[in-house]
BALUMVEX-486092 format. One record per residue: residue number from 0; residue in three letters; z, y, x of N, C-alpha, C, CB in turn. Coordinates in pm, 1 decimal. Last residue first. Glycine has a CB too. Layout:
BEGIN
PAKOL   pos   code       n_up    n_north     n_east      ca_up   ca_north    ca_east       c_up    c_north     c_east      cb_up   cb_north    cb_east
PAKOL   NUM    Ala          Z          Y          X          Z          Y          X          Z          Y          X          Z          Y          X
...
//
This chain:
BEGIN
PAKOL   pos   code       n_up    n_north     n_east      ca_up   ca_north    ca_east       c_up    c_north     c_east      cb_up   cb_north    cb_east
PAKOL   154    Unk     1830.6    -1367.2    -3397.4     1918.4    -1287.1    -3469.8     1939.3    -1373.6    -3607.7     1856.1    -1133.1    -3490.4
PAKOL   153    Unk     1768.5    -1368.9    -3054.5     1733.1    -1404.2    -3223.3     1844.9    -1385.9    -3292.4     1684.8    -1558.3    -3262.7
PAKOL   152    Unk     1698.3    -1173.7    -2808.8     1822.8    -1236.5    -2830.6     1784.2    -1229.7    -3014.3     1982.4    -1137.5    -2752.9
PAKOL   151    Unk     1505.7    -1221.2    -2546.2     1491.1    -1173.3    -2677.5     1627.3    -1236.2    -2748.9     1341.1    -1222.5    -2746.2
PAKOL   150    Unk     1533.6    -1157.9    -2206.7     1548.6    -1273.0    -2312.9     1616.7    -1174.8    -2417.6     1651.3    -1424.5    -2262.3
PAKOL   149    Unk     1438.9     -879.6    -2019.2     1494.2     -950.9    -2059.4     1502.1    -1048.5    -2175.2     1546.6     -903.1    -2047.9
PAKOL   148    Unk     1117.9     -933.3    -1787.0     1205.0     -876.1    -1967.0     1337.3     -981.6    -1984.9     1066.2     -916.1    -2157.1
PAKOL   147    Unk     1145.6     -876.5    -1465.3     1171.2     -950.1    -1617.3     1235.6     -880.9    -1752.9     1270.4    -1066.1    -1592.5
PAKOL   146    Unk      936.2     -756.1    -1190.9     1026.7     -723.9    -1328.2     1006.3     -849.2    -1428.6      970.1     -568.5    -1414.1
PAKOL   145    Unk      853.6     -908.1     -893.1      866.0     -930.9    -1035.4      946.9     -856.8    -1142.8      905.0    -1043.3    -1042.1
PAKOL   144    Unk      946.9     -747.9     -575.6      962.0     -840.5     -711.1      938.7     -856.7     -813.6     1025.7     -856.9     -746.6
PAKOL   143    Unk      668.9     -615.1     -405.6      822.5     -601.6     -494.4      835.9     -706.5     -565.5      842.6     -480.4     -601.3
PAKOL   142    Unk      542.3     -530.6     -150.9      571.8     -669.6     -211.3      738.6     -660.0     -284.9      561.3     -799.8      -69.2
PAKOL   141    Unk      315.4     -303.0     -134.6      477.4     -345.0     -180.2      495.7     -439.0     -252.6      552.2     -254.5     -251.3
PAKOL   140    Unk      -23.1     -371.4       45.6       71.8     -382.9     -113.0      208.9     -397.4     -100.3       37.4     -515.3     -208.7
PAKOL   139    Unk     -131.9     -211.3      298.7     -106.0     -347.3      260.0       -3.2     -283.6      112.3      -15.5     -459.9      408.9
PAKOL   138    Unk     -468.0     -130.5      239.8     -330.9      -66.1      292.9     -223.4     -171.9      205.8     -311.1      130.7      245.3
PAKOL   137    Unk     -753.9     -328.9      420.2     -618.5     -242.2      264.1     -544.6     -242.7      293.5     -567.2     -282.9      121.8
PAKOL   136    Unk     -939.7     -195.6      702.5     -800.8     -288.8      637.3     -768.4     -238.9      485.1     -637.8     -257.8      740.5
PAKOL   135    Unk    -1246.8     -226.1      672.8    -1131.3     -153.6      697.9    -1065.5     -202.6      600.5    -1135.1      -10.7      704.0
PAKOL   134    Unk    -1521.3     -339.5      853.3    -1447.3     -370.4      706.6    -1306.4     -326.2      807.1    -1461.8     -575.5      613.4
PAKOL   133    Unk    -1831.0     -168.0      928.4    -1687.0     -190.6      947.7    -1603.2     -197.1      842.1    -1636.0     -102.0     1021.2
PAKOL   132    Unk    -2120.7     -433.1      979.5    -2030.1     -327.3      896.2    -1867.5     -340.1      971.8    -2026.0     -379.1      701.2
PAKOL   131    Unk    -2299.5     -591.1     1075.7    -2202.9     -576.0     1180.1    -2132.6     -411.2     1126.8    -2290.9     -583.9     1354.8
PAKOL   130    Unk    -2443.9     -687.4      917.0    -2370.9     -820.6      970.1    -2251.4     -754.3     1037.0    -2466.5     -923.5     1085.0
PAKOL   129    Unk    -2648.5     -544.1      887.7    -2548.7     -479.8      756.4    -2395.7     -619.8      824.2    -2656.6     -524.1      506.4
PAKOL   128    Unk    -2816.5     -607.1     1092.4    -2732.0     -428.7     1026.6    -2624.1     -447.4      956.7    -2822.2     -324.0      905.7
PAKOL   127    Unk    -2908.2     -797.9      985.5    -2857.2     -789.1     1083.5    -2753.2     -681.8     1106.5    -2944.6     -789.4     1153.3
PAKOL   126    Unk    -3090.9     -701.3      760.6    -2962.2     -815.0      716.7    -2875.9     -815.4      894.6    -3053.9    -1034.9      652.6
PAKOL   125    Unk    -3260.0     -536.1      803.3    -3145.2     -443.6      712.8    -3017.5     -592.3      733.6    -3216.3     -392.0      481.8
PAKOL   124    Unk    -3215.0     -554.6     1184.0    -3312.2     -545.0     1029.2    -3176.6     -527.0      951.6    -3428.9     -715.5      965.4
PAKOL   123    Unk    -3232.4     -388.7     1475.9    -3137.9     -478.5     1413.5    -3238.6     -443.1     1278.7    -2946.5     -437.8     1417.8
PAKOL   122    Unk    -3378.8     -451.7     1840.7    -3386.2     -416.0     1707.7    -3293.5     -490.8     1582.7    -3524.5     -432.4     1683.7
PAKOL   121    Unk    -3468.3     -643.8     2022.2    -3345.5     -501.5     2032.5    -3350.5     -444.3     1940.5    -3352.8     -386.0     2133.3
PAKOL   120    Unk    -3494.1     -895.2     1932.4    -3592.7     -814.4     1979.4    -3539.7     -666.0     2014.5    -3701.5     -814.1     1876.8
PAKOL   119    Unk    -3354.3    -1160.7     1914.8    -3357.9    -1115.7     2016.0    -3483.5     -968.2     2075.4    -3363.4    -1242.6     2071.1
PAKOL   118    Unk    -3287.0    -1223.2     1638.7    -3389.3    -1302.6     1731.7    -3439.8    -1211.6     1826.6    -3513.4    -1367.7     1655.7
PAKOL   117    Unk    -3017.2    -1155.7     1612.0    -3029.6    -1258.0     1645.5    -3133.3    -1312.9     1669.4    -2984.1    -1304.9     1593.8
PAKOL   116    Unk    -2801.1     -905.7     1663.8    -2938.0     -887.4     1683.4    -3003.2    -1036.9     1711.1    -2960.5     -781.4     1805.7
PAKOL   115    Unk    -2524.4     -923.6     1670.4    -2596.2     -920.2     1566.5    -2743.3     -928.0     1528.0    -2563.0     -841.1     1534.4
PAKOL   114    Unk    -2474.8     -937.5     1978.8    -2440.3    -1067.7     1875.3    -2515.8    -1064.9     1736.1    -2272.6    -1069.8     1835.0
PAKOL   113    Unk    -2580.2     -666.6     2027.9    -2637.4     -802.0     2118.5    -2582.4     -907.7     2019.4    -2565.6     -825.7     2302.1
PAKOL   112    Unk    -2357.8     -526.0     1941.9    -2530.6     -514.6     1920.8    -2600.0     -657.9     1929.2    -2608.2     -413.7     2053.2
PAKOL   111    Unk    -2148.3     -587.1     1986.2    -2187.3     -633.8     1906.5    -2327.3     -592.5     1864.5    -2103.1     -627.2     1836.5
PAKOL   110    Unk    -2222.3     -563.7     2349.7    -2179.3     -685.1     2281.9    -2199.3     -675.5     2169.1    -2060.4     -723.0     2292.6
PAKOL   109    Unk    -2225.3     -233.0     2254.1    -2341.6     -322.0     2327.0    -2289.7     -467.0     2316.4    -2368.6     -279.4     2499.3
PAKOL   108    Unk    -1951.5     -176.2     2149.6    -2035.3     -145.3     2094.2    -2176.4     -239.5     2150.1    -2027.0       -4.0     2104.0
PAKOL   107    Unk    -1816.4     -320.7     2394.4    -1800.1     -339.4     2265.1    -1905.6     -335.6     2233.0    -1727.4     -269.4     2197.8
PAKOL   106    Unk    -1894.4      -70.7     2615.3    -1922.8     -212.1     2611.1    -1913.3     -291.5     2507.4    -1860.4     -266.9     2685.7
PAKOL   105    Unk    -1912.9      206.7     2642.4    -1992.3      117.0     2490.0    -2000.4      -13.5     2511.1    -2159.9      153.6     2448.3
PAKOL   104    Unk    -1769.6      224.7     2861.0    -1728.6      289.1     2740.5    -1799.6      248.4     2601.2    -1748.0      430.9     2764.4
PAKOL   103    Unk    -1863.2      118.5     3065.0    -1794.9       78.6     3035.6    -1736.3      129.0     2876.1    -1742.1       82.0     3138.7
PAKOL   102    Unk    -2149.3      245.9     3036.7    -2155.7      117.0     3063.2    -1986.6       43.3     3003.9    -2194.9      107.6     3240.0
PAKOL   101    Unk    -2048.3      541.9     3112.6    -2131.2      505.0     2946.8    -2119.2      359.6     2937.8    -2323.3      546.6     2930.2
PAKOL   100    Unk    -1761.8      461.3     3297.4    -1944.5      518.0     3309.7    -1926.1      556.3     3139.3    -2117.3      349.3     3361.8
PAKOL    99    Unk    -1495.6      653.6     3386.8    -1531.0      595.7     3297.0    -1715.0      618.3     3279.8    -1434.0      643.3     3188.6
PAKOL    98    Unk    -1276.5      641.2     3688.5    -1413.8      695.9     3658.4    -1447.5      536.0     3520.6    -1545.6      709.0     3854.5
PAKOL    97    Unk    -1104.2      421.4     3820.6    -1091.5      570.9     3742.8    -1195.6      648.0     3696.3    -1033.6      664.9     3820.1
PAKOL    96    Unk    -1179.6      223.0     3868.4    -1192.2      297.0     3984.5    -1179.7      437.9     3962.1    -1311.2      269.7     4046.7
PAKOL    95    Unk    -1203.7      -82.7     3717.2    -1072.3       28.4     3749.4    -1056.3      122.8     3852.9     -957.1      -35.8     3773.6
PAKOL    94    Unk    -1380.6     -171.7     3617.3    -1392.3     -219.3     3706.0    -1264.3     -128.5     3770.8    -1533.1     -224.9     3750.7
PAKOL    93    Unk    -1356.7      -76.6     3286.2    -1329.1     -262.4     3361.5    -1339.6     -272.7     3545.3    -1502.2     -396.4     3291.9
PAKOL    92    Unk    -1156.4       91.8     3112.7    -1191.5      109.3     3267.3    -1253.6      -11.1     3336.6    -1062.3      142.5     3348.6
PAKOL    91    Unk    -1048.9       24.8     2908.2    -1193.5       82.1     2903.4    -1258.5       46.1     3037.6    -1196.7      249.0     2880.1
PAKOL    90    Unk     -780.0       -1.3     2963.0     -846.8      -92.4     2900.5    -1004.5      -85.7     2910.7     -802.5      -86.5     2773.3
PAKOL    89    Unk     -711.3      291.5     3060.0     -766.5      146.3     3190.4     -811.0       41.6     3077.1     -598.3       50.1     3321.7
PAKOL    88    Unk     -726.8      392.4     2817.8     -859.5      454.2     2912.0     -821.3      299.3     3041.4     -824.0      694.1     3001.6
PAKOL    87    Unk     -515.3      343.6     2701.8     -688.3      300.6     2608.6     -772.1      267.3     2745.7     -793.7      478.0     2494.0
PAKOL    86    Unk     -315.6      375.2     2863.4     -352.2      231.2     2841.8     -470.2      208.3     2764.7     -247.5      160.3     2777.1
PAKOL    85    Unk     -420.3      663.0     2860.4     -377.8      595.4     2977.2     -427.8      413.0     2947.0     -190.4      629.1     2995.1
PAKOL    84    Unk     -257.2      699.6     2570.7     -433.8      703.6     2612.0     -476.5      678.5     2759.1     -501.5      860.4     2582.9
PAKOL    83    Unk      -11.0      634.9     2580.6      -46.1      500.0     2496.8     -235.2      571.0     2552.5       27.1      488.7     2255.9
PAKOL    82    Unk       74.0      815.3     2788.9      107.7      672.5     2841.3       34.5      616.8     2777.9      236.3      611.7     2833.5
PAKOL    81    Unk      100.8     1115.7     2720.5      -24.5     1077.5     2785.7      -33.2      907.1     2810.1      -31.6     1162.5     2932.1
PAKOL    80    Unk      341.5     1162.3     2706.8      287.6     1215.3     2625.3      139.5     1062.3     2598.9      256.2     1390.2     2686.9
PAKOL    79    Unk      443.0     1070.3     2999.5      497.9      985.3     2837.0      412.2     1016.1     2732.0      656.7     1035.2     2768.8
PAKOL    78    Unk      349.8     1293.0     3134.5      286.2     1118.9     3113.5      353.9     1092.1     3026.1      298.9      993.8     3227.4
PAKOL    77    Unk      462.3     1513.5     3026.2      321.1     1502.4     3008.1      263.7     1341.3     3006.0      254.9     1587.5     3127.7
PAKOL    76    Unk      771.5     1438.0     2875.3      718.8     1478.4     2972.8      569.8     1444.7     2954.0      784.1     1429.0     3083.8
PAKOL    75    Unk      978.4     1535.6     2623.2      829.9     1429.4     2637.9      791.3     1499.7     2740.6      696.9     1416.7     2506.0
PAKOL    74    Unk     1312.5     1513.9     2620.1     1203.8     1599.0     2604.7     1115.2     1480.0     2644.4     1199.1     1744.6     2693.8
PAKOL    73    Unk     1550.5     1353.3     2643.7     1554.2     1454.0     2520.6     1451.1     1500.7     2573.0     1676.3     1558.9     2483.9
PAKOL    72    Unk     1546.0     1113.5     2772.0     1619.5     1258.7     2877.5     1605.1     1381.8     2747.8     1483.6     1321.2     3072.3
PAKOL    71    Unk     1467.1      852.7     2728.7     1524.0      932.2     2646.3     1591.3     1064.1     2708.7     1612.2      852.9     2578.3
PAKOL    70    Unk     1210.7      789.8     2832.5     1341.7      791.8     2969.6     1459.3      841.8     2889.5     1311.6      921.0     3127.5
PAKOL    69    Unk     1040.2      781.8     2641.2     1064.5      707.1     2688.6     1236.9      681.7     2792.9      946.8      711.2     2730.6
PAKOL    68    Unk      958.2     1036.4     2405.8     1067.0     1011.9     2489.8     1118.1      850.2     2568.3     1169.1     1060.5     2399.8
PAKOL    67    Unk      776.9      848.2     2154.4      703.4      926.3     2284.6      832.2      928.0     2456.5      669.0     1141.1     2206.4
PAKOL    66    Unk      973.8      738.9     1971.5      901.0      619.9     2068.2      833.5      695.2     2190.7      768.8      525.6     1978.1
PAKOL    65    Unk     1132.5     1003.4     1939.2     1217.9      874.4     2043.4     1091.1      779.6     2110.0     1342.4      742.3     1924.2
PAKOL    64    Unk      946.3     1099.7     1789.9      953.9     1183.2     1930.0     1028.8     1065.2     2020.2     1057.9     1351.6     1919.2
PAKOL    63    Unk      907.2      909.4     1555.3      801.9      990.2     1673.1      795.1     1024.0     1809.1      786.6     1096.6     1648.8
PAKOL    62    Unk     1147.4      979.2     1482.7     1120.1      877.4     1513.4     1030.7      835.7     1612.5     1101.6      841.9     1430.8
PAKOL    61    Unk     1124.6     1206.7     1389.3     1238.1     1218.9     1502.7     1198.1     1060.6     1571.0     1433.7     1239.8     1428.3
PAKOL    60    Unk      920.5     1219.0     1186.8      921.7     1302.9     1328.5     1043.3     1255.1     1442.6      952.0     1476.0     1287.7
PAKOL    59    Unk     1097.2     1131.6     1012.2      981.3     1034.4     1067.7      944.1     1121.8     1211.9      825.8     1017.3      941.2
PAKOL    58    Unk     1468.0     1108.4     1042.3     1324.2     1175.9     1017.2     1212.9     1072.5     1072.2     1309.1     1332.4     1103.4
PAKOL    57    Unk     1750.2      920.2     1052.1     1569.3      990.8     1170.3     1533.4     1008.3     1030.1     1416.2      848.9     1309.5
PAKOL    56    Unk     1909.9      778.3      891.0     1890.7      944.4      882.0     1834.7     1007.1      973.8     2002.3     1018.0      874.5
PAKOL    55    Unk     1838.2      506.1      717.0     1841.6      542.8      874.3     1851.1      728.0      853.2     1664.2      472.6      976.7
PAKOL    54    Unk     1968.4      353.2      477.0     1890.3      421.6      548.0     1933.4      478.5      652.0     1840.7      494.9      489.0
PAKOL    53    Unk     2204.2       60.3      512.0     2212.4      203.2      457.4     2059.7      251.1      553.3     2394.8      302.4      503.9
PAKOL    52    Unk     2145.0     -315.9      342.3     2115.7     -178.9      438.4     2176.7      -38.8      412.0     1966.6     -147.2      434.7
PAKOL    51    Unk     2344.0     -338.3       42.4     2232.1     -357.3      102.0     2280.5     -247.6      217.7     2091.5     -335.0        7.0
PAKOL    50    Unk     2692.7     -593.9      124.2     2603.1     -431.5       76.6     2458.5     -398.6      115.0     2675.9     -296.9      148.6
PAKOL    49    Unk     2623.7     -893.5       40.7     2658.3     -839.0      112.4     2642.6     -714.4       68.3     2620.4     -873.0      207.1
PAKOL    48    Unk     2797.8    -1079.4     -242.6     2693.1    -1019.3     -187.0     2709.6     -908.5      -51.2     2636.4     -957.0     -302.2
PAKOL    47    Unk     3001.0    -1372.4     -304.2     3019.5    -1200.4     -226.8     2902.9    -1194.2     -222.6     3094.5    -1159.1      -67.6
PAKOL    46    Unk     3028.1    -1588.1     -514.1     2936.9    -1551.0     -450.0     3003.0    -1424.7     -384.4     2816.3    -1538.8     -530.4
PAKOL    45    Unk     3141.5    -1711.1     -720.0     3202.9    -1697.0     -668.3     3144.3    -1599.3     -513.3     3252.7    -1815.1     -682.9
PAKOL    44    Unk     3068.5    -1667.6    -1027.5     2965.8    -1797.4     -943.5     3084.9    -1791.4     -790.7     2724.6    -1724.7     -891.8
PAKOL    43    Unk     3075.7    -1520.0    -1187.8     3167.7    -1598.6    -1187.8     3160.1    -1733.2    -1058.2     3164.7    -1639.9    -1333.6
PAKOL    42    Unk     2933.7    -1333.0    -1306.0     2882.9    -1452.8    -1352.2     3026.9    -1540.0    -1339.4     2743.9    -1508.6    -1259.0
PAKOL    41    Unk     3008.8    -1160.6    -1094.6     3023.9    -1098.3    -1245.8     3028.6    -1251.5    -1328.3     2864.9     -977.0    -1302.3
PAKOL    40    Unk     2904.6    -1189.4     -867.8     3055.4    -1202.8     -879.1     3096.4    -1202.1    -1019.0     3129.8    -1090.5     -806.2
PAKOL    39    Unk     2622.1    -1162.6     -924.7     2660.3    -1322.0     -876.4     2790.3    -1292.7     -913.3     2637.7    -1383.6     -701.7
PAKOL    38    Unk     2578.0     -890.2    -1121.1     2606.8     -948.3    -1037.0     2644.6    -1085.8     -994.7     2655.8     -895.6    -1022.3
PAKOL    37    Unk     2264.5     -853.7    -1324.4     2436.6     -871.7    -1313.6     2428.1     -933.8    -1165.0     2527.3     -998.0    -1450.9
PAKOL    36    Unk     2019.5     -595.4    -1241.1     2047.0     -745.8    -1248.5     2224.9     -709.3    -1239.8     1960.3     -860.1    -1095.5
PAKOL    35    Unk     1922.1     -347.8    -1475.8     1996.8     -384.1    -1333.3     2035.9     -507.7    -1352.1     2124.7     -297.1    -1287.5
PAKOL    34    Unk     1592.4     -360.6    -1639.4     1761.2     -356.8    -1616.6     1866.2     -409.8    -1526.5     1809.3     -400.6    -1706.9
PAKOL    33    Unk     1336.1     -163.8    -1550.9     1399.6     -296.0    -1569.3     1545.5     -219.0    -1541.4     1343.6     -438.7    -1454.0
PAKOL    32    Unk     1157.1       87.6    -1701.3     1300.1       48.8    -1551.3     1343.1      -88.9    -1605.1     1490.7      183.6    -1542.0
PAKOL    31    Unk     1013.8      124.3    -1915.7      958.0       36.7    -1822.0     1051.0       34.0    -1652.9      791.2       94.1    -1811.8
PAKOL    30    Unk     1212.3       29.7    -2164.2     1184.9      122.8    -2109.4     1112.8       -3.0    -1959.6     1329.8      244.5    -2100.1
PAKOL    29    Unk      948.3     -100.5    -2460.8     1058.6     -148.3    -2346.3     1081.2      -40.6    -2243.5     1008.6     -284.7    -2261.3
PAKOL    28    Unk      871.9      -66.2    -2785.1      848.3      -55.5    -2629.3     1004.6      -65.5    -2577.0      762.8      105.0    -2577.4
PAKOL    27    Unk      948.7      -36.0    -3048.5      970.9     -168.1    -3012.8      933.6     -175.3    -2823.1      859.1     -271.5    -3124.7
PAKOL    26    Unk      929.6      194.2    -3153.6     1035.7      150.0    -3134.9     1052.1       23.9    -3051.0     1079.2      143.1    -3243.3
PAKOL    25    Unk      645.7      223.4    -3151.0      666.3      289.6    -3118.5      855.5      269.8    -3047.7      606.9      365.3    -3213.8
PAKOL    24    Unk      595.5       51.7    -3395.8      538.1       45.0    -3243.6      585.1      106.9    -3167.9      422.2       74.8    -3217.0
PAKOL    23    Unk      729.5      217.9    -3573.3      749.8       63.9    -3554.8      724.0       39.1    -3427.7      663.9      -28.0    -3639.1
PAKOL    22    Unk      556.1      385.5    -3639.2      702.6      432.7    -3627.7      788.5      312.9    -3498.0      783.2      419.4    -3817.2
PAKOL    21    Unk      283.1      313.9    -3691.5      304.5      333.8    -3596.2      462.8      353.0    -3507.2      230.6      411.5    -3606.3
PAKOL    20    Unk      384.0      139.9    -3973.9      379.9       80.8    -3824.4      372.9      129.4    -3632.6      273.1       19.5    -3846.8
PAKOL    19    Unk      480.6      429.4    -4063.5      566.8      272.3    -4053.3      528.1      188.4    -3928.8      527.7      163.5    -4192.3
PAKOL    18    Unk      218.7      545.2    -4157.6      331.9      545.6    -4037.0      430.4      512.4    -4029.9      366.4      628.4    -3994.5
PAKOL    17    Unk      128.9      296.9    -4263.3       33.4      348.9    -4118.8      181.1      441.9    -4044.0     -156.3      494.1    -4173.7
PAKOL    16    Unk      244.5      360.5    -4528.2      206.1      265.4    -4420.0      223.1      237.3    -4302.8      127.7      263.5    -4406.3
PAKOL    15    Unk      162.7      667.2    -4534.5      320.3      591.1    -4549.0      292.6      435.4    -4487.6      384.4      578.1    -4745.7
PAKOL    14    Unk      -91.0      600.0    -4598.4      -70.6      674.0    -4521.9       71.5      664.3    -4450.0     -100.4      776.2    -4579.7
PAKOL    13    Unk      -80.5      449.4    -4840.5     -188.5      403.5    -4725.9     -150.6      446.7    -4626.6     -325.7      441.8    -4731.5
PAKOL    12    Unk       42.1      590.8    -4999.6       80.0      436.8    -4987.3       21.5      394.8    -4797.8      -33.8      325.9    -5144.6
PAKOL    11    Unk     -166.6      783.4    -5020.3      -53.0      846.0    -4966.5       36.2      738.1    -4959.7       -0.4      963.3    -5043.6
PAKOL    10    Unk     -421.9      697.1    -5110.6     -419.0      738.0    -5032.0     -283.9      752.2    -4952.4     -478.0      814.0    -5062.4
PAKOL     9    Unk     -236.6      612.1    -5397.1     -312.3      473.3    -5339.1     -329.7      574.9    -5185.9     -504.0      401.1    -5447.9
PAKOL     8    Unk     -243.7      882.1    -5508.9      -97.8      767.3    -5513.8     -181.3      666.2    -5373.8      -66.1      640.1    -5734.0
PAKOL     7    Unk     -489.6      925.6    -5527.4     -399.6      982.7    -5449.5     -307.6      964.1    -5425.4     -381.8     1054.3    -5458.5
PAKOL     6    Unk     -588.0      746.9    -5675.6     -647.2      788.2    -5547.8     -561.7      875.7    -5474.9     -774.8      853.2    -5565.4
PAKOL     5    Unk     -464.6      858.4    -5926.8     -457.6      715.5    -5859.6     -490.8      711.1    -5752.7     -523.0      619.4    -5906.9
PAKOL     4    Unk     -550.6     1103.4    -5985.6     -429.7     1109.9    -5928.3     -409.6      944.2    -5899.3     -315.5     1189.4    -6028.9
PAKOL     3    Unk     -834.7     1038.5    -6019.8     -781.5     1109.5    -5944.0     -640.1     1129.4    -5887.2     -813.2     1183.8    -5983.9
PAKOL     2    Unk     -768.1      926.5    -6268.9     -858.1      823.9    -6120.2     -811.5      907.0    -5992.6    -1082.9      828.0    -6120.4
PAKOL     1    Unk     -742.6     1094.2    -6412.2     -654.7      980.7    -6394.9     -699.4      886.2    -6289.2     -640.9      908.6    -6520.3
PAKOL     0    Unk     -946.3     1226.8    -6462.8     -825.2     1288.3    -6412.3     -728.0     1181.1    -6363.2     -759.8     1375.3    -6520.6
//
């Protein structure tokens, strides 16, 4: 009987413990918003900061429509519409007679055939093949600053 209620003193020590430390752990996290930097003027340093930027109040659509609206007259006429596939299609165009063959339109494509295909049999193998993958960009990273913890102040 007496083992029994020792084991149960000793279990419930154990337990009381455990949630202490978790209590503990639990207190000691950081909120993960860093804390607003003091100001240069605050310090004393003598510094003015400027005010940041104010956002722009375009819309992304509105933004859209200004780069399409060239003559800004407030509407997209069909060539403005039509101006940036115009400049695909004469890029395409090499001999510029308005008429797009197959010749001009896979020229790329036939150049990197031809570069990858290196002993010359018109045929690409798995290592030739694989020479002329399309590596697509990463979407570039927000180059944010560093969060700092702030300095542990000893006690």
């Amino acid at each position: 009987m007496m083992g029994r209620f020792l084991a149960g003193v000793a279990a419930t020590l154990v337990l009381v413990t455990a949630g202490l430390f978790l209590w503990n752990a639990r207190a000691d996290r950081r909120s993960p918003i860093p804390a607003a930097p003091q100001s240069l003027a605050a310090t004393g340093s003598g510094v003015e900061l400027a005010p940041p930027p104010e956002a722009s109040e375009k819309t992304r659509e509105e933004k859209r429509f200004a780069r399409y609206d060239k003559d800004r007259d407030g509407a997209v006429a069909q060539g403005e519409y039509l101006a940036g596939r115009r400049k695909g299609f004469d890029k395409l165009d090499l001999n510029h007679d308005g008429r797009l063959s197959f010749e001009e339109y896979a020229v790329k494509g036939v150049q990197k055939f031809a570069a990858a295909d290196k002993d010359k049999n018109s045929k690409l193998n798995a290592a030739e093949f694989a020479s002329i993958r399309v590596v697509r960009k990463a979407k570039p990273k927000h180059d944010c600053p560093p969060t700092r913890q702030p300095a542990e102040e000893e006690s």
